[in-house]
C-alpha positions in Angstrom: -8.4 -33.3 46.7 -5.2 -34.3 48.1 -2.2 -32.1 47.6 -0.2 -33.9 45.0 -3.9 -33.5 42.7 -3.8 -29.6 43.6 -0.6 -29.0 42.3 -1.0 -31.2 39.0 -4.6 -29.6 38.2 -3.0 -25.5 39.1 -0.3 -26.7 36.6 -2.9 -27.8 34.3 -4.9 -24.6 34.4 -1.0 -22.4 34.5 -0.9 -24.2 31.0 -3.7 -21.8 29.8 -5.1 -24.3 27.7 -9.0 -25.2 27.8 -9.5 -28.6 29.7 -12.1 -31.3 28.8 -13.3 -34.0 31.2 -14.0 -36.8 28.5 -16.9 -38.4 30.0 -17.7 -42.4 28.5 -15.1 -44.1 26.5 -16.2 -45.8 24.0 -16.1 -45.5 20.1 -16.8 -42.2 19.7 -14.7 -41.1 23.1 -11.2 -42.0 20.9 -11.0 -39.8 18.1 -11.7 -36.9 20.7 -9.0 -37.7 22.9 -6.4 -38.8 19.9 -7.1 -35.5 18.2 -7.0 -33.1 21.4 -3.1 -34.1 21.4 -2.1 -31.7 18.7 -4.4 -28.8 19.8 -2.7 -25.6 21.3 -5.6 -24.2 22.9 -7.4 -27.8 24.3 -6.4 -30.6 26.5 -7.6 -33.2 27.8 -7.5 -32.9 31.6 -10.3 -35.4 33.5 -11.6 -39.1 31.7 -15.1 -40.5 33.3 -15.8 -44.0 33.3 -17.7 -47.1 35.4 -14.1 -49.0 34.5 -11.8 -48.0 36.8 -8.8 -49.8 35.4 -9.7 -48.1 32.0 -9.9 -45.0 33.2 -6.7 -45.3 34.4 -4.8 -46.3 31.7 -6.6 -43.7 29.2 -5.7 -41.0 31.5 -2.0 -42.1 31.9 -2.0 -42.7 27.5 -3.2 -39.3 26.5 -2.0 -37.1 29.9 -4.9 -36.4 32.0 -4.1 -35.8 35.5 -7.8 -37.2 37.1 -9.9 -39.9 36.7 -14.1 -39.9 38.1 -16.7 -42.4 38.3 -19.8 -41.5 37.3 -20.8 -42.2 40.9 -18.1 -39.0 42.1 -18.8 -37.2 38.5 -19.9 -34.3 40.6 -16.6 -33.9 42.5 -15.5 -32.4 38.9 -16.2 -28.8 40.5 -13.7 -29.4 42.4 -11.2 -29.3 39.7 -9.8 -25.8 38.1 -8.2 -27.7 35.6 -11.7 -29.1 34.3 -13.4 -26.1 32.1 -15.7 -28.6 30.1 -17.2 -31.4 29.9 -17.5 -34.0 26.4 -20.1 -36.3 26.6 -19.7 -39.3 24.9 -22.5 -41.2 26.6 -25.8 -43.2 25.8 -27.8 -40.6 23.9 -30.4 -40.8 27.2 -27.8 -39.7 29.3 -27.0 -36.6 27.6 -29.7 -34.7 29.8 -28.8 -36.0 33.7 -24.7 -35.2 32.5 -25.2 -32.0 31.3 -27.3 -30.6 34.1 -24.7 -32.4 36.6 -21.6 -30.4 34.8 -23.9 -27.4 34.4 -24.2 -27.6 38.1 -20.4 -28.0 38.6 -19.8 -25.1 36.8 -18.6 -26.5 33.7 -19.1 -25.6 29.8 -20.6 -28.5 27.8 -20.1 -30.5 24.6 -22.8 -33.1 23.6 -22.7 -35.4 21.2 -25.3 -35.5 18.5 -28.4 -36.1 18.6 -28.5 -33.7 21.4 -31.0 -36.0 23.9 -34.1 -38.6 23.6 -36.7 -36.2 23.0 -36.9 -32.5 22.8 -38.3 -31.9 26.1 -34.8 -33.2 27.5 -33.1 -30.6 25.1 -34.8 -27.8 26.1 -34.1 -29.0 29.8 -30.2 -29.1 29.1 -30.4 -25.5 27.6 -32.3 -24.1 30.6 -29.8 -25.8 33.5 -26.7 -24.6 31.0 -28.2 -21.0 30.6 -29.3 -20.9 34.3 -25.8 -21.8 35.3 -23.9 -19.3 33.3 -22.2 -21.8 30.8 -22.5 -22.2 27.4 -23.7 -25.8 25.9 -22.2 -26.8 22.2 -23.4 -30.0 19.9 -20.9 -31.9 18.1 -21.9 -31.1 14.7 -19.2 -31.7 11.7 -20.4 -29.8 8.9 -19.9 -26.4 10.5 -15.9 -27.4 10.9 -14.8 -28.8 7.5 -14.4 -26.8 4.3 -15.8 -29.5 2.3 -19.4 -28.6 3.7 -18.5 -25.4 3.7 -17.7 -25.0 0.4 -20.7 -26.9 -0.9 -22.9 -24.9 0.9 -21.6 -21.8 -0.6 -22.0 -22.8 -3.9 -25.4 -23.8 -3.3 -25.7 -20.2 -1.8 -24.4 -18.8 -4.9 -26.9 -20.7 -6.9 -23.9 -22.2 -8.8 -26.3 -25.5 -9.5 -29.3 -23.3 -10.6 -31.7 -21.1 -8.9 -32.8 -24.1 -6.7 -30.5 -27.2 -5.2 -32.1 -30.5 -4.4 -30.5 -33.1 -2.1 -30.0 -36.5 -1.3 -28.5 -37.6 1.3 -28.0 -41.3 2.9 -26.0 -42.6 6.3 -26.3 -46.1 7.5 -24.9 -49.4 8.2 -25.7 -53.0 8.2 -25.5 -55.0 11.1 -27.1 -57.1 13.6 -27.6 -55.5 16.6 -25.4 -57.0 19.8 -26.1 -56.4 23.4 -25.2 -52.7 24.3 -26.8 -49.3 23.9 -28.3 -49.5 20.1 -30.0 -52.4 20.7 -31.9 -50.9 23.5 -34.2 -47.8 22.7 -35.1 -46.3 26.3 -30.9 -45.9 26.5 -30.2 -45.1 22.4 -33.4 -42.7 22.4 -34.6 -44.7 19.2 -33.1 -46.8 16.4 -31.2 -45.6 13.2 -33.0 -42.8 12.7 -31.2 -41.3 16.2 -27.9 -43.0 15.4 -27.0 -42.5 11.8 -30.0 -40.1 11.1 -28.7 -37.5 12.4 -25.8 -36.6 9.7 -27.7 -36.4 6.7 -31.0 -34.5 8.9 -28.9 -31.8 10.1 -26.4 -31.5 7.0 -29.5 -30.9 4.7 -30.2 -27.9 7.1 -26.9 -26.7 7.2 -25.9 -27.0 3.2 -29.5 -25.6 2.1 -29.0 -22.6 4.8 -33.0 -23.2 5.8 -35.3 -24.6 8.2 -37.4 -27.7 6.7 -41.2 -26.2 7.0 -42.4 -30.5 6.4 -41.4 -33.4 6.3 -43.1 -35.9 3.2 -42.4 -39.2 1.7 -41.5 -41.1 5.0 -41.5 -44.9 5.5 -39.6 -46.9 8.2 -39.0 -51.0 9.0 -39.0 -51.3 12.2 -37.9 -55.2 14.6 -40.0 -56.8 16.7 -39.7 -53.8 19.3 -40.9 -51.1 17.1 -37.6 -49.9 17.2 -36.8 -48.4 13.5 -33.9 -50.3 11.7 -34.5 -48.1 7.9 -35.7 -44.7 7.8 -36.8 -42.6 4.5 -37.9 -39.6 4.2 -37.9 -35.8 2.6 -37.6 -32.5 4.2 -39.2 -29.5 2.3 -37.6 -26.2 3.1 -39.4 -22.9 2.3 -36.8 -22.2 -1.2 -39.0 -25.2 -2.3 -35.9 -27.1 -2.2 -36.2 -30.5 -1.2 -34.0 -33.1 0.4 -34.8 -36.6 -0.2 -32.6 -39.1 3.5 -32.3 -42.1 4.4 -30.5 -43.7 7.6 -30.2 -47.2 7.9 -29.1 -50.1 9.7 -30.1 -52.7 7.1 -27.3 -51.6 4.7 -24.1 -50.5 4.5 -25.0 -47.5 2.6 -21.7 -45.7 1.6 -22.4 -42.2 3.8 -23.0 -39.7 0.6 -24.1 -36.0 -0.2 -25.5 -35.8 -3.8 -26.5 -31.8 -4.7 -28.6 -31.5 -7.9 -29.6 -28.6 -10.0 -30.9 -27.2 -12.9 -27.0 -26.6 -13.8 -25.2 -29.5 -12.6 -24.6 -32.1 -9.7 -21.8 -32.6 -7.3 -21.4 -35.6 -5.0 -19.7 -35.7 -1.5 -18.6 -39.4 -0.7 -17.9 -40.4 1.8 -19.4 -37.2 3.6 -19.2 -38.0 7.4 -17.2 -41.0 8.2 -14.2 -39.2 10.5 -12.0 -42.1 9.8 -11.8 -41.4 6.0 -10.9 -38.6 3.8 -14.0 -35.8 2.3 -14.0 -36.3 -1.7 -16.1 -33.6 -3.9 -16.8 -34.7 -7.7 -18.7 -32.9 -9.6 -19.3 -30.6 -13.1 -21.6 -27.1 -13.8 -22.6 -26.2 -16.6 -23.7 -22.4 -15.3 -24.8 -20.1 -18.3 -23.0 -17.2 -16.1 -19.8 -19.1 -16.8 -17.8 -19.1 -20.1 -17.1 -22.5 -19.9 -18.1 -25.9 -17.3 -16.8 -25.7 -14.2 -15.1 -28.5 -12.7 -15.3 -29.1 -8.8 -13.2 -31.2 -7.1 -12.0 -31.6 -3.5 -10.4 -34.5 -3.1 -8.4 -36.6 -0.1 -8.9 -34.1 2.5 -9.0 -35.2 6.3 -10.1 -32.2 9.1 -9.5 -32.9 12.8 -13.5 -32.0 13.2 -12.9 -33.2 16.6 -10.3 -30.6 17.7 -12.1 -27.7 16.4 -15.6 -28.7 18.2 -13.4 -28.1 21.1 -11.6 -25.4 20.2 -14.9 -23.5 19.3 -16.1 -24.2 22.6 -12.9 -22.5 24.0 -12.6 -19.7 22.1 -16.8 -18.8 22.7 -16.0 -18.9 26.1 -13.0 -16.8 25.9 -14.8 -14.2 23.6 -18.1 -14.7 25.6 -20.4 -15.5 22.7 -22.0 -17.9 21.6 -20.8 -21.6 19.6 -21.6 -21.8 16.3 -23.3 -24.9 17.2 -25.6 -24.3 20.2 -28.1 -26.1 22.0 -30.9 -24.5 20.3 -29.2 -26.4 16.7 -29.5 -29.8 18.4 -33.1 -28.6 19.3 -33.9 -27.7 15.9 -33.1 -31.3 14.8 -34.9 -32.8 17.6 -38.2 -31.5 16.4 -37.7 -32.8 12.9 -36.7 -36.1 14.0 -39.8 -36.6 16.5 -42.1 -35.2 13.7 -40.7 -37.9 11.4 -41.5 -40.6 14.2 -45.2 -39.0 14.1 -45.5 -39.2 10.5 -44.1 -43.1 10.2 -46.1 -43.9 13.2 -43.1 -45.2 15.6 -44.2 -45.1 19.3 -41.1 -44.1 20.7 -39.0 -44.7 23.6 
């Protein structure tokens, strides 16, 4: 590190804010970086890309003081003004990133769906505990009110002694060279893409672990690679929630909770780039009259406070509210879903 780089990363870390090396930067990479801007407690200090000339002007748009390759990504323990990592990557490169930064010393954030299979999840926890630093998942619900408040009412039994969901995430399109067309590099099709959201918000609003998974059906392409996924998780309240991920349709993403009492509906439910709206009316027999609910045109940087929970478990030494044992949890389902349609795998 030459000495004009010493001086700029010691007057990063005299900043005392948490840095991020933002490693890929692609879709997903520029809401993170955007958002980062207005936090007082995260930066961005390090981007990671193959482009060179990308890198470059990313770093010099949003203030980071270094630029790696994924060739010198390792040189990032080098850097005191690198705390963490965000991994933007290829779903099958979450594994070989997070035991590099583990090794470098640094704290993690991985994108969802934490890795290909759940043997690589289990991996990243091991090198992350091993190395003394804590590994967080990207998830959304945990950070917005919206979800939040849903799955308090739901806790509350505001809809009836027992809440049934359905929840749907998808997208039509053809698929183009690059990452989701190819499964060994997207670890599977829609169901690891879009899948995700309404498979881990089902655990998160119920409160519960899913003890089966019924109902399931997929159309796959000519590569066995699954383009439409349906399916139900049973949790043990004997709640149920019926998903579907898709890249057939553009399926509006959507959170409908039903109950002996009333509904509500979450639309869209997980699309950062628009606003969270709750409709929805109970007619509760504990309440003198029906309740209206109604949360409407309300936008949370859920990107910022990933990485601001990340800081603040490392400065309190505890864990995230999101660890790598959540991503695990989601892992299982999702390969017990690919055993119970019959996809192969990648």
């Amino acid at each position: 590190m030459g000495l004009l780089d010493r001086f700029r990363s010691s007057k990063a870390a005299s900043e005392g804010k948490f840095g991020f090396a933002v490693v890929g930067l692609g879709h997903i990479a520029k809401p993170f970086l955007q958002e980062l801007r207005g936090s007082l407690t995260c930066r961005v200090s390090a981007v990671v890309s193959g482009d060179a000339a990308k890198a470059s002007a990313i770093a010099k748009k949003y203030g980071a003081e270094a630029t790696y390759s994924y060739a010198d990504f390792d040189q990032i323990a080098n850097n005191p003004a690198i705390d963490a990592v965000y991994l933007a990557l290829p779903v099958s490169l979450h594994r070989e990133y997070t035991e590099r930064a583990a090794a470098a010393g640094k704290h993690v954030l991985c994108e969802k769906p934490m890795a290909s299979t759940a043997a690589d999840a289990e991996a990243m926890i091991a090198a992350c505990r091993n190395a003394g630093v804590r590994l967080s998942i990207a998830y959304r619900c945990p950070h917005t009110m919206p979800h939040k408040h849903l799955r308090e009412l739901i806790r509350q039994g505001t809809f009836g002694p027992q809440s049934s969901l359905r929840i749907e995430s998808g997208f039509g399109f053809e698929l183009k060279p690059g990452w989701r067309d190819q499964g060994t590099l997207a670890g599977g099709g829609s169901l690891w893409d879009v899948g995700i959201y309404p498979l881990n918000a089902a655990r998160f609003l119920l409160g519960e672990e899913p003890i089966a998974v019924e109902d399931a059906s997929a159309t796959c392409d000519a590569n066995g690679m699954e383009r439409e996924v349906r399916w139900t998780s049973v949790f043990p309240s004997g709640a149920r929630a019926v998903c579907v991920s898709s890249y057939e349709r553009d399926i509006p993403d959507t959170s409908r909770i039903t109950g002996e009492f009333g509904t509500a509906l979450m639309a869209p439910a997980f699309r950062w780039q628009e606003p969270y709206r709750i409709r929805g009316e109970v007619h509760n027999p504990a309440y003198n009259r029906p309740m209206e609910i109604k949360v409407r045109e309300l936008d949370f940087p859920e990107f910022r406070l990933e990485a601001e929970e990340l800081a603040a478990a490392v400065r309190e030494d505890r864990n995230t509210i999101t660890p790598g044992e959540e991503g695990l949890r989601d892992l299982h389902v999702m390969e017990n879903i690919y055993h119970v349609v019959n996809i192969p795998g990648f």
